[in-house]
N, C-alpha and C positions, 0 to 999 in steps of 0.2 A: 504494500500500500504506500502510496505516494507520501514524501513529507514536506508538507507547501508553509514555510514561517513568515511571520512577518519580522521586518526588522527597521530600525532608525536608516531612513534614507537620509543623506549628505543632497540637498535640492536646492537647483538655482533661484536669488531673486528672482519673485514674477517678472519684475520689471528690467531683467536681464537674460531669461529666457533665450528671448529668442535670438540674443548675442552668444547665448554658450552652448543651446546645442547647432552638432554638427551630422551629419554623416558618420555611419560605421567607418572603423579605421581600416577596414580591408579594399573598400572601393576606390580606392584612388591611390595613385602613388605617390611618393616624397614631392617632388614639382607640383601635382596638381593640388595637395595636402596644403602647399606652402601658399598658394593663389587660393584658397579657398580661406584661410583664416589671415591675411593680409591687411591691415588694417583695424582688428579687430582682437584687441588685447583679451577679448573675455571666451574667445573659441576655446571648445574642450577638446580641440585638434591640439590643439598647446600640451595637455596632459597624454592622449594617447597618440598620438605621431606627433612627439615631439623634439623630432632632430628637423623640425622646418625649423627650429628655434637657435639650430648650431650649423657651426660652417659646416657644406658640402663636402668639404675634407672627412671629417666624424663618419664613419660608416652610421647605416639603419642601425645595425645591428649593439653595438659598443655600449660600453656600460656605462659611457657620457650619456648617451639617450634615457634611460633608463633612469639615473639620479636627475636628471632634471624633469624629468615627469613625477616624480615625488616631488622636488622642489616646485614644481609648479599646483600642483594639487595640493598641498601644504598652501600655498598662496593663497588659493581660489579660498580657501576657507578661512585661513585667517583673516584677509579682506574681507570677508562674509562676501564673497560674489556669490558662494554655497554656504549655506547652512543645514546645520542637523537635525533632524525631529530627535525631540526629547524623548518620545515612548516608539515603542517596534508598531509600526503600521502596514499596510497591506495600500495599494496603490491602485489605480485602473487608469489605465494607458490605452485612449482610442485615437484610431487613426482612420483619414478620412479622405479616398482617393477615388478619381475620377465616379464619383458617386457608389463607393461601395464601402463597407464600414467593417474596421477591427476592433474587435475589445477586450485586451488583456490584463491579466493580474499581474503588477510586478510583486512579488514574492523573492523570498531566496529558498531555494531546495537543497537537498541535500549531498553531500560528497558521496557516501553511500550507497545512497540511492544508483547512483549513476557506474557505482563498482559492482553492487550485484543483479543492474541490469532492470531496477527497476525504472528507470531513466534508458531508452530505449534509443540507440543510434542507427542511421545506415548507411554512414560514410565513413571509409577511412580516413584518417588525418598523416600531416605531414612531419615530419620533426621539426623543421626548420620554421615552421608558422607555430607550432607551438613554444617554442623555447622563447620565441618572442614577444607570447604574449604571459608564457612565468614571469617573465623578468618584467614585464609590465606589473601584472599585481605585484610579483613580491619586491618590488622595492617600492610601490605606492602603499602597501600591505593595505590592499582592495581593490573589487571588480568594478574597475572602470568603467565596465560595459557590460549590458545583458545577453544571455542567451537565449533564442528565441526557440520556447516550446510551445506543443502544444496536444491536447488529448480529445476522449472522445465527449463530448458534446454532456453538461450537466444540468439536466433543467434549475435545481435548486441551487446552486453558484450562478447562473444565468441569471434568475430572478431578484436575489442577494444585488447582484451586479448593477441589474439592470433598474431596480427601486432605488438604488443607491445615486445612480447619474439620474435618476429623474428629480429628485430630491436636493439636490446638494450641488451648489454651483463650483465648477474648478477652481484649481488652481493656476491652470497655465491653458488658454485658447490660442494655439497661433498657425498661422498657415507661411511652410517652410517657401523656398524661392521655387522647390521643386513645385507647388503646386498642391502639395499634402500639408493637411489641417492636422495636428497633434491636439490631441486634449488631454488634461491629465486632473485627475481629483486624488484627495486623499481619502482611503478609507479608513477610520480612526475609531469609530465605536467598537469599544473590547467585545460585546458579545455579538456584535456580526465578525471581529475579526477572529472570535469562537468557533464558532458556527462553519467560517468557511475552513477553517485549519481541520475542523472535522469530518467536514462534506471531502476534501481531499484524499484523507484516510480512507474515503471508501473508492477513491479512484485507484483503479490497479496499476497503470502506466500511464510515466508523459511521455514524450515522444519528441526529440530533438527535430526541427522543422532547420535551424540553420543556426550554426555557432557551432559545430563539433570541436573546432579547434577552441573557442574560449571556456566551452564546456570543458575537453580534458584538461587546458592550461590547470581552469577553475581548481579541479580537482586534484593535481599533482603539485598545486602550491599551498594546498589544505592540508595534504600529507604532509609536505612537509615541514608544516609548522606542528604537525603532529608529533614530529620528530623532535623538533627543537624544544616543545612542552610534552615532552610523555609522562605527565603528571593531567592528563586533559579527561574531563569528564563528558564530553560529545556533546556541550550546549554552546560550547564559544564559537564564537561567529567564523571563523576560516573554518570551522566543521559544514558548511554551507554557503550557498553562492548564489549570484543574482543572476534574475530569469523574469520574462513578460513571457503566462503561461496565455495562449491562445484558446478557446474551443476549436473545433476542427472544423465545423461549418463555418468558421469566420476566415478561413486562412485562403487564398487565392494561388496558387503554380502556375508561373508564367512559364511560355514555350522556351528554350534554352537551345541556341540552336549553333549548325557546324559550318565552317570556312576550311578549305582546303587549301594548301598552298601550291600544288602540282597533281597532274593525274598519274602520278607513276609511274612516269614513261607511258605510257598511253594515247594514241590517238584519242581524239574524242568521240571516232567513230567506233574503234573499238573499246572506250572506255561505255558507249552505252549497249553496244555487244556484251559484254562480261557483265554486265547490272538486269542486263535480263532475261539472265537466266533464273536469279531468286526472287524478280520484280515486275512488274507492270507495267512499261513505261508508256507512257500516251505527253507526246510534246503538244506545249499549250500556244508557245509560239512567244512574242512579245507582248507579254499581255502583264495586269497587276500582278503583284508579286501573290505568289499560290500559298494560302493559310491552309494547313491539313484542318479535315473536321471530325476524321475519328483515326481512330488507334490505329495502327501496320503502314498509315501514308503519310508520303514525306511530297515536302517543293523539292525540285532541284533547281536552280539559278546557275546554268552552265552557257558559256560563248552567247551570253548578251540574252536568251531566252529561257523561259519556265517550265520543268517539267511536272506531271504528276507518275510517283513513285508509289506503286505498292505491293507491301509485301505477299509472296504466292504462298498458298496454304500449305503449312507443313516443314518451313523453315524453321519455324519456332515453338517452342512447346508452351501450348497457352495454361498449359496449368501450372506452369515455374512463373512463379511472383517476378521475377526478376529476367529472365528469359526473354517475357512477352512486352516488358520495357521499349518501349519505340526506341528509347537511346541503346539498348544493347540489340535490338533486329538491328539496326542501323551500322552498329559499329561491328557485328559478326559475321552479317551478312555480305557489306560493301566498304569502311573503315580502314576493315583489316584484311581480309584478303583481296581487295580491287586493290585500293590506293595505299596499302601499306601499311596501314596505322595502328601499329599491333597494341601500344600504350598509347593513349590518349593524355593519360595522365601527364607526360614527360614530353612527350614525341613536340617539335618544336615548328611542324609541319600543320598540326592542327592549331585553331582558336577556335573562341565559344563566344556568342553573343546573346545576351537577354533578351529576353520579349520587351522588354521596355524599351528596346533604342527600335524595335518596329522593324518589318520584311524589307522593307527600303536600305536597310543598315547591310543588308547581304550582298544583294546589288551594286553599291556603292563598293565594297571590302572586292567582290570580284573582276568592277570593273577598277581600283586601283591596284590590281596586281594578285588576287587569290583566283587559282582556276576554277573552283564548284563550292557551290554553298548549298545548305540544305537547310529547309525549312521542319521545322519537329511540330508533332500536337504533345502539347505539355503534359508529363506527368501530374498525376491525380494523389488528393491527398488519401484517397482510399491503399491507392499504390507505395506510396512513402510507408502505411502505418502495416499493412500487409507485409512488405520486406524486412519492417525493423520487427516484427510479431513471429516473422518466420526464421530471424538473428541470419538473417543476411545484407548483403552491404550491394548499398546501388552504382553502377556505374560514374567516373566519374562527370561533374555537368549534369546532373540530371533534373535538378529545379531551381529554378531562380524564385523567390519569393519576392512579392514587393505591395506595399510598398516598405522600404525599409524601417526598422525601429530607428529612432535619434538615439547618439549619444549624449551625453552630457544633463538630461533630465533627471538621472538618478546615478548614484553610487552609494554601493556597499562596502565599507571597513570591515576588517578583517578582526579587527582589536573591541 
């Protein structure tokens, strides 16, 4: 059974909001990091990417970056640009995009949880993105940023939730540059924040939707503060980490989609000979860029025109959760033995584009220089929660979620 606490959020003046949150520190690199908070002393880019703050010389990685994202969060609060709640409260975090509505609990969960699996993953993670975000909390000693989970659907936390924003005016209404509306309220009465710590209990799994890597940082720097205190009684706060738990009907999977960089020695004419033999191909010509609208069918965006691609009966075994994945027919069937692409993961021949930047973005990428692009229908949250239920692990790329959580709204201390 799940273990959802509340705890003293570290929270920006209202009235500086919407100067300290920023964007997750994964989407963007050191350059575009450094242009996004330019001019703007009160960005929580300062805190988690913050070698935009040190010469270019300093690697990302160095443990200058690292001391001065404590030094800067030490700031933020002593200036009171953040402030602490006095009691452990429970939070609700909505977000409000192109007319469609999220509503999540920020909570912190448990280290535990996420070790025997009751925190439920289906991505591998990398070392190299992890070690970076250890060294982020433990020298801020806290989760700078949440992980974004989510489970299956609770009428009674829904209604909890949802009396509570009908009631009770925010804390923070703002709508970001991207065009998303954030709202955030405190939920602070003790026995609803009873009530929902119990209604949890009876949830069996949450279910990582995106943050695997600050989820294990999360948890590999709770240990090791376990270490450092082996006199610890599993209430102190680095025994648990911060999270916006989602319902599963609220969560949206945008299409994630592929750019090739060459046809693998290939003609084009034999590159569409070898693709249909597993596939359907019907060329559409110059026409809008081709959205799939169900499962096994892909765009292709090849020599300036759009095909439609679909998979032939029998390639794929529809009863493997993971199998029948549009990203792995794609990458099994044509990927890896047409054009090469045996890891996806490494291979420097493939990129991945979101559904947010739109089938225009493929077009564009092929006509500055990538031979074939394909268009994906999005993975399903049915899909994501089936994989991690059946402790298998999704290809990598396999959903882009958006719209994204802000940083900078909440922090949890570890102390």
């Amino acid at each position: 059974m799940a273990v959802v606490r509340p705890f003293k959020g570290i929270l920006p003046k209202p009235e500086l909001v919407e100067q300290v949150a920023c964007l997750p520190y994964d989407v963007m690199n050191r350059a575009e990091a450094k242009e996004m908070a330019e001019g703007n002393p009160y960005s929580f880019l300062h805190v988690v990417r913050s070698e935009i703050d040190l010469p270019d010389s300093v690697g990302d990685y160095d443990k200058l970056v690292y001391e001065t994202s404590r030094k800067t969060l030490d700031r933020f609060i002593s200036e009171e640009i953040m402030t602490s709640d006095d009691q452990a409260n429970y939070y609700i975090y909505r977000q409000l995009m192109n007319g469609r509505v999220q509503t999540g609990i920020v909570a912190c969960t448990s280290i535990d949880d996420y070790i025997n699996d009751t925190i439920k993953k289906h991505e591998f993670t990398r070392p190299t993105k992890e070690v970076d975000r250890i060294n982020n909390f433990d020298y801020c000693d806290a989760n700078t940023e949440p992980v974004f989970l989510t489970y299956r659907k609770n009428d009674k936390i829904n209604a909890i939730v949802n009396d509570w924003i009908k009631f009770h005016m925010p804390m923070y209404n703002f709508t970001s540059d991207d065009q998303i509306t954030h709202i955030f309220w405190r939920l602070d009465d003790s026995e609803l924040v009873s009530q929902i710590e119990n209604l949890f209990e009876g949830i069996e799994y949450l279910y990582i939707a995106d943050g695997h890597h600050r989820s294990a940082s999360s948890v590999k720097v709770g240990l090791k503060r376990r270490e450092e205190f082996p006199d610890y009684d599993g209430t102190e706060e680095f025994n648990f980490f911060m999270a916006v738990i989602f319902p599963d009907e609220d969560l949206f999977i945008m299409d994630y989609n592929r750019v090739v960089k060459d046809l693998n020695g290939h003609t084009e004419e034999a590159f569409l000979s070898a693709i249909s033999e597993k596939f359907e191909v019907e060329k559409l010509g110059q026409v809008e860029p081709y959205k799939p609208m169900k499962r096994a069918t892909f765009g292709m965006y090849l020599a300036g025109e759009w095909y439609k691609i679909e998979a032939k009966k029998g390639i794929y075994d529809e009863n493997d959760p993971v199998d029948r994945l549009d990203v792995s027919i794609l990458q099994k069937n044509l990927l890896d033995p047409i054009l090469g692409i045996e890891n996806p993961r490494t291979d420097n021949r493939i990129d991945f584009v979101g559904g947010i930047r739109g089938l225009g973005e493929l077009e564009k990428r092929v006509q500055n220089g990538f031979a074939v692009a394909f268009s994906m229908y999005p993975t399903t949250m049915d899909d994501l929660i089936g994989i991690a239920d059946a402790g298998e692990v999704m290809p990598p790329k396999s959903t882009w979620f958006e719209p994204k959580l802000r940083s900078g709204l909440f922090v949890h201390r570890l102390f």
